[in-house]
N, CA, C and O atoms as a GROMACS GRO file, in nm:
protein
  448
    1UNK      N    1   0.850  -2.580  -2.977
    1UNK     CA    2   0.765  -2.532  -2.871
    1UNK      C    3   0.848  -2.474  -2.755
    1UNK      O    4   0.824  -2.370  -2.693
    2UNK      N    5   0.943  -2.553  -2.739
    2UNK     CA    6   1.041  -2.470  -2.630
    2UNK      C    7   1.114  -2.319  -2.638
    2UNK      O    8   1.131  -2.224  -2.561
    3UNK      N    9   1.144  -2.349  -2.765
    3UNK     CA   10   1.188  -2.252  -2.787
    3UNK      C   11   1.104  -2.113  -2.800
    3UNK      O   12   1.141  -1.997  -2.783
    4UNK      N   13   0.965  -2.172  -2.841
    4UNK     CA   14   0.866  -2.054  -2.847
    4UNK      C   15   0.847  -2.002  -2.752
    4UNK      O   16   0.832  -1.880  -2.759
    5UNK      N   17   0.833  -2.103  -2.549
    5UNK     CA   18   0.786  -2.058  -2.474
    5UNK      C   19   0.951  -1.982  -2.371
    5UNK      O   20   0.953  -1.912  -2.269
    6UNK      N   21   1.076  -2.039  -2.461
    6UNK     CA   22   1.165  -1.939  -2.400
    6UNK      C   23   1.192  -1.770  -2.434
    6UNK      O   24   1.240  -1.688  -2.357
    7UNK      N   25   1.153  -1.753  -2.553
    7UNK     CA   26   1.126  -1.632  -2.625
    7UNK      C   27   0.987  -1.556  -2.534
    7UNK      O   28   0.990  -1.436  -2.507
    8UNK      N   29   0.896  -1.627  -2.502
    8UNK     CA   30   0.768  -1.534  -2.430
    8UNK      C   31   0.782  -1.525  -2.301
    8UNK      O   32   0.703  -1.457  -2.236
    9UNK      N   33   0.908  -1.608  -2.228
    9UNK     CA   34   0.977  -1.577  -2.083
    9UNK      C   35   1.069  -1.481  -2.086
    9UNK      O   36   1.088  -1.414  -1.984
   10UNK      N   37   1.156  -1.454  -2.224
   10UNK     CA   38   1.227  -1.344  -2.219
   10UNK      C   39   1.140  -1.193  -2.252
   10UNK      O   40   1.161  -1.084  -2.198
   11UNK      N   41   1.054  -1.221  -2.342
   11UNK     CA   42   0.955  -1.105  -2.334
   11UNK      C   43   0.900  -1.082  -2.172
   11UNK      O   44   0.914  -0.974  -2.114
   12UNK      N   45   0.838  -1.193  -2.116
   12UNK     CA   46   0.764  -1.164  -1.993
   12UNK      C   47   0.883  -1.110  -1.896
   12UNK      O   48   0.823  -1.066  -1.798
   13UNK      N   49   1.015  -1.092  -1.876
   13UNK     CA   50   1.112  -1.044  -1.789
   13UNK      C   51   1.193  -0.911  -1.864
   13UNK      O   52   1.289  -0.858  -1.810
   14UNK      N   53   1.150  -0.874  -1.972
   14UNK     CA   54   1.194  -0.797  -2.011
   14UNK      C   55   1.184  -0.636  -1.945
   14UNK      O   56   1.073  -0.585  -1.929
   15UNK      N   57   1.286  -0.577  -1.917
   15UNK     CA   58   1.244  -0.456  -1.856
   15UNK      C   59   1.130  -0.324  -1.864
   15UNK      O   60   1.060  -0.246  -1.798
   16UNK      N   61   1.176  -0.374  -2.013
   16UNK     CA   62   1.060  -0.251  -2.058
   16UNK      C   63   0.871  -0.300  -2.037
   16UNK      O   64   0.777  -0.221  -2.037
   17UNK      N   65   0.867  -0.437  -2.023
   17UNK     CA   66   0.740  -0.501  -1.973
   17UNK      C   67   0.746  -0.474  -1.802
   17UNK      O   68   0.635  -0.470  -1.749
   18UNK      N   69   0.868  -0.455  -1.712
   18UNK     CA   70   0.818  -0.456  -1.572
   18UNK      C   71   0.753  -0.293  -1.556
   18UNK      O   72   0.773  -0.184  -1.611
   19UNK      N   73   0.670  -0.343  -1.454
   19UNK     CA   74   0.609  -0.201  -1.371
   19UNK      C   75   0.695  -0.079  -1.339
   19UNK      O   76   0.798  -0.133  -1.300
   20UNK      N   77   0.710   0.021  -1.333
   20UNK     CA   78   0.735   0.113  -1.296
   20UNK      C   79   0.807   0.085  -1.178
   20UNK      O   80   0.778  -0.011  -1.107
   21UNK      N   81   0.911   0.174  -1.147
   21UNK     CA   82   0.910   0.136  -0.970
   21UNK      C   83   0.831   0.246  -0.898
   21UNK      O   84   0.773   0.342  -0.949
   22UNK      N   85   0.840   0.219  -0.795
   22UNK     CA   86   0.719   0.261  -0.710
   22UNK      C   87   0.810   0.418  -0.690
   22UNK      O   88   0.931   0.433  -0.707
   23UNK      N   89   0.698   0.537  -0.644
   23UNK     CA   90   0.735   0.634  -0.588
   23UNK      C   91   0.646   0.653  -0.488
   23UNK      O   92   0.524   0.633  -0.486
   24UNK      N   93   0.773   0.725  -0.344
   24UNK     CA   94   0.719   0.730  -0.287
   24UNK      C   95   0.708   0.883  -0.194
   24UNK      O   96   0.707   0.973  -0.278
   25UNK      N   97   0.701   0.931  -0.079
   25UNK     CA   98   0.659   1.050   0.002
   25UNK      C   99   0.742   1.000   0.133
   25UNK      O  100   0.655   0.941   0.196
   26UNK      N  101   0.823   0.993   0.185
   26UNK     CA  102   0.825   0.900   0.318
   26UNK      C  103   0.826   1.030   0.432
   26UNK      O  104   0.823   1.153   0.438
   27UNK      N  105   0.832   0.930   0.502
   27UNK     CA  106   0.786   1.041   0.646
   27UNK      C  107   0.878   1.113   0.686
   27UNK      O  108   0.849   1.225   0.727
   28UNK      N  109   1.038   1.062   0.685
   28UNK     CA  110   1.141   1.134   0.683
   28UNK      C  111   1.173   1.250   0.596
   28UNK      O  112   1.256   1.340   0.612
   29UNK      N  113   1.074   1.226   0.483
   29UNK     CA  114   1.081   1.407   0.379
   29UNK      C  115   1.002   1.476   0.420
   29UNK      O  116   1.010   1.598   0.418
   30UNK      N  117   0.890   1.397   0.476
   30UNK     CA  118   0.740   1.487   0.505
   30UNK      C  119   0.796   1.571   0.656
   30UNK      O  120   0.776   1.692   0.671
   31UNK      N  121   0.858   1.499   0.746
   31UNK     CA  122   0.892   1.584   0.841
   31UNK      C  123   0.994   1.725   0.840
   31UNK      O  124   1.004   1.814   0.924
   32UNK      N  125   1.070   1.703   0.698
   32UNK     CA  126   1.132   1.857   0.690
   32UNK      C  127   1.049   1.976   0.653
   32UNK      O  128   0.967   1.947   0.566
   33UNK      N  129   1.044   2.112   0.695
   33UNK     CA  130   0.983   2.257   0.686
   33UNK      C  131   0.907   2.205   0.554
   33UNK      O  132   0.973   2.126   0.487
   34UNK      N  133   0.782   2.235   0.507
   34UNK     CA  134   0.719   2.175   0.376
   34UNK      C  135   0.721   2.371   0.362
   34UNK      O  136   0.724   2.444   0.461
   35UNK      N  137   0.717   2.425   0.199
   35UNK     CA  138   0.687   2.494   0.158
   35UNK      C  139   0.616   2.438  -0.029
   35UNK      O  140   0.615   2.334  -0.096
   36UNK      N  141   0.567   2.581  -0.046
   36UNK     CA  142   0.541   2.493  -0.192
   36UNK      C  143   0.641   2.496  -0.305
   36UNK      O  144   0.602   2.437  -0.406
   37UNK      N  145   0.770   2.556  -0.312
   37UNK     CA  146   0.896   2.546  -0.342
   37UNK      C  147   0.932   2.418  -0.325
   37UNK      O  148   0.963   2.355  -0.426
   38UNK      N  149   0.935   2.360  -0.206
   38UNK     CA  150   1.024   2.278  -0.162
   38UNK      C  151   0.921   2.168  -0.211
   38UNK      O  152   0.981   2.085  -0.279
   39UNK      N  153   0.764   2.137  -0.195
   39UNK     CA  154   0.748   2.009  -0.285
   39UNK      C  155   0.762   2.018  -0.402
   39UNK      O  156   0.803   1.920  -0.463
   40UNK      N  157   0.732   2.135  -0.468
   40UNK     CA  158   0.749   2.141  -0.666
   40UNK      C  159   0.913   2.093  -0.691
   40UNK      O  160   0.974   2.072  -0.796
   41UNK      N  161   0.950   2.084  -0.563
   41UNK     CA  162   1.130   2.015  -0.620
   41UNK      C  163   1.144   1.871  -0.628
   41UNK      O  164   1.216   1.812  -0.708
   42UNK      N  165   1.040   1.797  -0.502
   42UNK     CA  166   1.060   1.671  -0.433
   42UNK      C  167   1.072   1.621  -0.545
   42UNK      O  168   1.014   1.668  -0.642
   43UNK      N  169   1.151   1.514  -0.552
   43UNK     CA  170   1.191   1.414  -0.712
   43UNK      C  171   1.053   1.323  -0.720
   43UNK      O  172   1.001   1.316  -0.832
   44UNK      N  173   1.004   1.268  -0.637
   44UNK     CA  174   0.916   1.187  -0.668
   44UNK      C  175   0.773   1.266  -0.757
   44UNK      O  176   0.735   1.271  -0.874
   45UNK      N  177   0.725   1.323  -0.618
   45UNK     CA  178   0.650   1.422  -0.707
   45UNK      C  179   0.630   1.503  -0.831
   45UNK      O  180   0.530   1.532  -0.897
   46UNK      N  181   0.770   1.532  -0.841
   46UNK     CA  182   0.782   1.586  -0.995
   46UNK      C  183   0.774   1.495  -1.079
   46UNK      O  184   0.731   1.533  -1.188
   47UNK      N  185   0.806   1.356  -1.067
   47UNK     CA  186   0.793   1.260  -1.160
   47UNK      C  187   0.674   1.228  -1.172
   47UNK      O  188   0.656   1.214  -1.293
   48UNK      N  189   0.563   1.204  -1.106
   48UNK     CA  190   0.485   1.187  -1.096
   48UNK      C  191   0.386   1.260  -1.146
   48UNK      O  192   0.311   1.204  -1.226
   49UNK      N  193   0.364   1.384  -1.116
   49UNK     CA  194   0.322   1.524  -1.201
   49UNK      C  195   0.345   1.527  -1.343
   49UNK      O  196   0.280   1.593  -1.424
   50UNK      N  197   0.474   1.426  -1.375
   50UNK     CA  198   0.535   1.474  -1.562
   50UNK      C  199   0.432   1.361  -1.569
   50UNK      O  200   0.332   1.391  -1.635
   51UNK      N  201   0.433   1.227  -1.510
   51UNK     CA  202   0.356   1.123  -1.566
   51UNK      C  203   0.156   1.151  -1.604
   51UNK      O  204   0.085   1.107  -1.694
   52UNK      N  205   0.134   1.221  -1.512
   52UNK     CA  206  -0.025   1.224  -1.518
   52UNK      C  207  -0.065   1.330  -1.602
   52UNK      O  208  -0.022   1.445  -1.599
   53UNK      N  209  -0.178   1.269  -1.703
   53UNK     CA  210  -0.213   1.312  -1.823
   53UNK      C  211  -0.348   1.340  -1.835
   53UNK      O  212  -0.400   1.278  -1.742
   54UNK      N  213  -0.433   1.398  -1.896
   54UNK     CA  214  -0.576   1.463  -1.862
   54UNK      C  215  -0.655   1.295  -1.859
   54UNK      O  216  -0.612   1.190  -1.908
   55UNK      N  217  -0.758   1.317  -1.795
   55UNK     CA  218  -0.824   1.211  -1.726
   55UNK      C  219  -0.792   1.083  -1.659
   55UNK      O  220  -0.867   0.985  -1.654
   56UNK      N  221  -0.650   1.096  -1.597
   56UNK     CA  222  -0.589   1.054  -1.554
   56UNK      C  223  -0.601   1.109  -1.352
   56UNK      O  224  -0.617   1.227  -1.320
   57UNK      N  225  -0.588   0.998  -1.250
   57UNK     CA  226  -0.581   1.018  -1.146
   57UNK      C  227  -0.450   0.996  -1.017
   57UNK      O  228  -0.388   0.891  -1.000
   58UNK      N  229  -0.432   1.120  -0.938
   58UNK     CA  230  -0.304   1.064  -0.862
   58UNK      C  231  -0.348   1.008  -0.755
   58UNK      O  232  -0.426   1.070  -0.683
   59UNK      N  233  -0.306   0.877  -0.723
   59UNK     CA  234  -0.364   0.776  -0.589
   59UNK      C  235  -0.255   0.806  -0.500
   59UNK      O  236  -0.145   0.766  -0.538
   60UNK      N  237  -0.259   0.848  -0.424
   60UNK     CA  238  -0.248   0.828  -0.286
   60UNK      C  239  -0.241   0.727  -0.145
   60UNK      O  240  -0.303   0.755  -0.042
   61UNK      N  241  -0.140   0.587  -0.164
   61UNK     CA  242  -0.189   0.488  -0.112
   61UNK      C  243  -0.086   0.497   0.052
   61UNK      O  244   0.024   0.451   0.080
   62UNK      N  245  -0.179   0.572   0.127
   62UNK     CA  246  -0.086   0.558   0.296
   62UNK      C  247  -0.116   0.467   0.368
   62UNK      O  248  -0.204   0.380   0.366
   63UNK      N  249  -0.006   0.502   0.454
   63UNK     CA  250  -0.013   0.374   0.566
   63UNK      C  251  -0.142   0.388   0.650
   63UNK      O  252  -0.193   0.494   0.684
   64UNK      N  253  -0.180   0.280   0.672
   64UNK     CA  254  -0.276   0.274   0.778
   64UNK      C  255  -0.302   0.371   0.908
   64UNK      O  256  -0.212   0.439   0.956
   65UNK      N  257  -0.419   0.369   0.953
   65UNK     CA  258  -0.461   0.431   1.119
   65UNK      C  259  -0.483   0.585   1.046
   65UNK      O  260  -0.470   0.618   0.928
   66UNK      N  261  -0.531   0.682   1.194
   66UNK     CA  262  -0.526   0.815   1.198
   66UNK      C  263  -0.432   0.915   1.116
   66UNK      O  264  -0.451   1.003   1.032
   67UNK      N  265  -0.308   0.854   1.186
   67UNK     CA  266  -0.205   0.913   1.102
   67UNK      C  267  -0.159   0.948   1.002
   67UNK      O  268  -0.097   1.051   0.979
   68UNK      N  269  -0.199   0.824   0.900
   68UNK     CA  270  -0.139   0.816   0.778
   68UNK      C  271  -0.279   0.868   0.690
   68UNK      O  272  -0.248   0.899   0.575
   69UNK      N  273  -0.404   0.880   0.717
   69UNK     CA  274  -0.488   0.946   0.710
   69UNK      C  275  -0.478   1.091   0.709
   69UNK      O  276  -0.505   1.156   0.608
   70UNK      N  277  -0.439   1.145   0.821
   70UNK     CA  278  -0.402   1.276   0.842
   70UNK      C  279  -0.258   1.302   0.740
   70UNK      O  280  -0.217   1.409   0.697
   71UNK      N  281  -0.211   1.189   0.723
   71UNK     CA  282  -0.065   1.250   0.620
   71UNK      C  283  -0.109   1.261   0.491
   71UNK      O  284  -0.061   1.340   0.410
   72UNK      N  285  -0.196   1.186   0.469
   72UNK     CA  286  -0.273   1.185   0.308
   72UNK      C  287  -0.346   1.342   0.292
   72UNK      O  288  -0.306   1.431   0.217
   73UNK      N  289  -0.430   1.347   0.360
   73UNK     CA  290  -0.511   1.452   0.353
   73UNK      C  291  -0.423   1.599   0.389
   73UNK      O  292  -0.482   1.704   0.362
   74UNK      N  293  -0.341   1.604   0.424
   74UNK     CA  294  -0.221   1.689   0.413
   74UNK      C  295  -0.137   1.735   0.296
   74UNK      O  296  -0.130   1.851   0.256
   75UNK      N  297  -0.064   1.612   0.238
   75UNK     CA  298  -0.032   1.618   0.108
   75UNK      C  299  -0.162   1.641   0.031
   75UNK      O  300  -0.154   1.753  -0.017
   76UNK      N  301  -0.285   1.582  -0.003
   76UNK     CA  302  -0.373   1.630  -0.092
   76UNK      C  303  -0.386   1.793  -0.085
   76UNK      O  304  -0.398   1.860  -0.188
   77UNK      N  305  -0.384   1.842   0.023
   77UNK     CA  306  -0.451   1.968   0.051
   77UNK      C  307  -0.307   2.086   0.016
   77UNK      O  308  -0.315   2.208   0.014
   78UNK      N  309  -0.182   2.000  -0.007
   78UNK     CA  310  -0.057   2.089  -0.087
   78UNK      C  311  -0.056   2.044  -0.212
   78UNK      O  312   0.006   2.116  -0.290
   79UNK      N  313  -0.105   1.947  -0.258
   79UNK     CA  314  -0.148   1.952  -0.390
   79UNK      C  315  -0.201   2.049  -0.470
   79UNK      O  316  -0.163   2.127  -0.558
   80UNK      N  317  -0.345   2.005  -0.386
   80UNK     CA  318  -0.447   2.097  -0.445
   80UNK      C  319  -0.384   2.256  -0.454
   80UNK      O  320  -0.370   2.315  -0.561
   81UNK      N  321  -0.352   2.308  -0.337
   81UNK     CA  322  -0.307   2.469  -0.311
   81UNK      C  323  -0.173   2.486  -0.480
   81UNK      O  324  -0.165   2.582  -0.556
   82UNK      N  325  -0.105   2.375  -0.485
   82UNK     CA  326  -0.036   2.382  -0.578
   82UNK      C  327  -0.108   2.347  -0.746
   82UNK      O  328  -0.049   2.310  -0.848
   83UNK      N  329  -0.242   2.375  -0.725
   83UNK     CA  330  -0.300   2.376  -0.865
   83UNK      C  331  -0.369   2.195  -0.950
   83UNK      O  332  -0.412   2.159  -1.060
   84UNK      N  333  -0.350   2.150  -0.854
   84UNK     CA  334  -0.405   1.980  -0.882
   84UNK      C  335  -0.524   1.943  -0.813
   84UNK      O  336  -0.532   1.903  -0.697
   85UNK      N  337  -0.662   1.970  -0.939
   85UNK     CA  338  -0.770   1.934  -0.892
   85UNK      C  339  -0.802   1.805  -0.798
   85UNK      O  340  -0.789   1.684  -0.817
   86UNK      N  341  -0.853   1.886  -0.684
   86UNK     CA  342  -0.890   1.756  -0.573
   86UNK      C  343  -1.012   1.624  -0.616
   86UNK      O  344  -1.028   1.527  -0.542
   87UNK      N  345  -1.066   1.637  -0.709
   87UNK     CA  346  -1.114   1.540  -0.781
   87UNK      C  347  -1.040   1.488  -0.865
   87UNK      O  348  -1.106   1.432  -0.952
   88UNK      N  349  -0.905   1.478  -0.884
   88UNK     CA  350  -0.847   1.420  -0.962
   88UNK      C  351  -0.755   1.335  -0.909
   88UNK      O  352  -0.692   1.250  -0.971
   89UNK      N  353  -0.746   1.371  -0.734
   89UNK     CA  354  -0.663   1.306  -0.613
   89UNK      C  355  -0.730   1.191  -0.530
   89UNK      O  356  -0.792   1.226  -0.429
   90UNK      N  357  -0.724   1.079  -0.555
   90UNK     CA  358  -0.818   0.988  -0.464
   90UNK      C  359  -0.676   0.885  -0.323
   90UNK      O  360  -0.579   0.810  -0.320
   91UNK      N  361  -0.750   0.944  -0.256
   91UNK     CA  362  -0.709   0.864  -0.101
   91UNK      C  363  -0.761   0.743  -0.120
   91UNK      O  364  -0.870   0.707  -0.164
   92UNK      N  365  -0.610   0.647  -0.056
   92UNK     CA  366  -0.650   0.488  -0.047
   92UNK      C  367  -0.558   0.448   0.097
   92UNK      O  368  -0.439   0.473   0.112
   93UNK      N  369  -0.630   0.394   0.177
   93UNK     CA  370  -0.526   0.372   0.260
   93UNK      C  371  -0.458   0.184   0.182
   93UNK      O  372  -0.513   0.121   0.093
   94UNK      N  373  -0.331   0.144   0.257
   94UNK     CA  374  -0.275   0.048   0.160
   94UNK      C  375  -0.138   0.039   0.119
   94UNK      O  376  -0.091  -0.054   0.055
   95UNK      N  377  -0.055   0.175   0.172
   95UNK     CA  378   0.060   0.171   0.148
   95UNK      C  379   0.151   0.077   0.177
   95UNK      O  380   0.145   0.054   0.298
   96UNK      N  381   0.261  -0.010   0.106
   96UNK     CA  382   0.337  -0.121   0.086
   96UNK      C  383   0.420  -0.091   0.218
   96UNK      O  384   0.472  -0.196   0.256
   97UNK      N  385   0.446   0.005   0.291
   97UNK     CA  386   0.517   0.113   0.349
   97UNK      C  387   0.470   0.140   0.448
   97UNK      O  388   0.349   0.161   0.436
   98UNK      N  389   0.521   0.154   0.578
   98UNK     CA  390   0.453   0.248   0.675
   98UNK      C  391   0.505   0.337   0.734
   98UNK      O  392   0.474   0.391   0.841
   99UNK      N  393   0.609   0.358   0.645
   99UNK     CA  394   0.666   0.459   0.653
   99UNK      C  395   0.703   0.570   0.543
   99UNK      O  396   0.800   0.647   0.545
  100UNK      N  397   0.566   0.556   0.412
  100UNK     CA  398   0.565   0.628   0.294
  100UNK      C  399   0.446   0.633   0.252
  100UNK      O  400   0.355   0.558   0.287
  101UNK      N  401   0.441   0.725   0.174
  101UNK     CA  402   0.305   0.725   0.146
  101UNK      C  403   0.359   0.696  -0.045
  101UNK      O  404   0.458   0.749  -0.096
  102UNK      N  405   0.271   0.609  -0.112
  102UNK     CA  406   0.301   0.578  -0.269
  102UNK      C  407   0.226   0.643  -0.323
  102UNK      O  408   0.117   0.681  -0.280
  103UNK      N  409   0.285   0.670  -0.450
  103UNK     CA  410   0.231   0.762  -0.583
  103UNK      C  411   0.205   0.686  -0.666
  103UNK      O  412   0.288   0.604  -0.703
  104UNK      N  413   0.061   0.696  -0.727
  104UNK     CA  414   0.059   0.636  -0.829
  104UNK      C  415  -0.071   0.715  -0.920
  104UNK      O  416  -0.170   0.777  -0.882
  105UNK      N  417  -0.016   0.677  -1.069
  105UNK     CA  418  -0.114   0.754  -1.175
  105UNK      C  419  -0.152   0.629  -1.208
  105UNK      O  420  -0.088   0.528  -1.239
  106UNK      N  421  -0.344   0.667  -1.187
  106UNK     CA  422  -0.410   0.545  -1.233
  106UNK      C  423  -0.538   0.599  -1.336
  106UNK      O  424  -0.562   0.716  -1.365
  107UNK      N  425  -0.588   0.517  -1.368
  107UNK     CA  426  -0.660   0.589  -1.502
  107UNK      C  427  -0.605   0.553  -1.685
  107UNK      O  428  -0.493   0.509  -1.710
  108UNK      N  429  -0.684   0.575  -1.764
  108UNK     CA  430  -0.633   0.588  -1.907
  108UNK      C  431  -0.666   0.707  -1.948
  108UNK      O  432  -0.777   0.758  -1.933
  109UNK      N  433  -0.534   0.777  -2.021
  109UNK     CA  434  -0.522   0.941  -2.002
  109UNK      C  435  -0.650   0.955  -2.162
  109UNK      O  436  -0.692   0.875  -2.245
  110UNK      N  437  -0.671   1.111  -2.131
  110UNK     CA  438  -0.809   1.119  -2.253
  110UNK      C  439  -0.706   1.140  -2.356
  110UNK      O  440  -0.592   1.184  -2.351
  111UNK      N  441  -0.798   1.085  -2.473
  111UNK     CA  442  -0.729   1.062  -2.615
  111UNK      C  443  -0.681   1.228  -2.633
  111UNK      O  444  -0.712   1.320  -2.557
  112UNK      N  445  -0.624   1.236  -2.716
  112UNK     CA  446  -0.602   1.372  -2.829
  112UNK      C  447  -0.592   1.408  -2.873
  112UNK      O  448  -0.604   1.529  -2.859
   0.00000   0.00000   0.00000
């Protein structure tokens, strides 16, 4: 029995079982000149973009207040201009961060 439940602790810590790490937007990128060049480069974003798959959604989780409100709805609205249906973008305020805004693909992508 021990041995069974040391084998399902090495499964449960195994890397390929942990989460993703987080990506994020932080305010220190968001404050340089934005063009749409310059986000189709941002590393996070692009990763993020390779990850999301048809019926699949990109969350948006910012920091709290006005601000981070206004930073969400900013990035959504260079999204969208960059070809990513705004129904497919959902705002959450919630970010781990208050000084980033997190990416995340949530959803189960449609079969094919």
């Amino acid at each position: 029995m021990n041995r069974f439940l040391f084998i399902v602790g090495l499964l449960l810590a195994s890397p390929a079982m942990a989460a993703p790490a987080p990506l994020f937007v932080t305010a220190v990128e968001w404050a340089q000149p934005r063009t749409g060049a310059a986000l189709m480069q941002h590393p996070a974003l692009v990763q993020v973009m390779g990850e999301l798959r048809d019926g699949q959604r990109l969350q948006l989780l910012y920091p709290g207040g006005d601000e981070g409100s206004l930073w969400a709805h900013e990035l959504q609205a260079w999204l969208v201009a960059l070809g990513l249906s705004s129904q497919r973008i959902e705002l959450l305020p919630g970010s781990p961060r208050e000084d980033a805004i997190e990416l995340r693909v949530a959803g189960v992508p449609a079969a094919e």
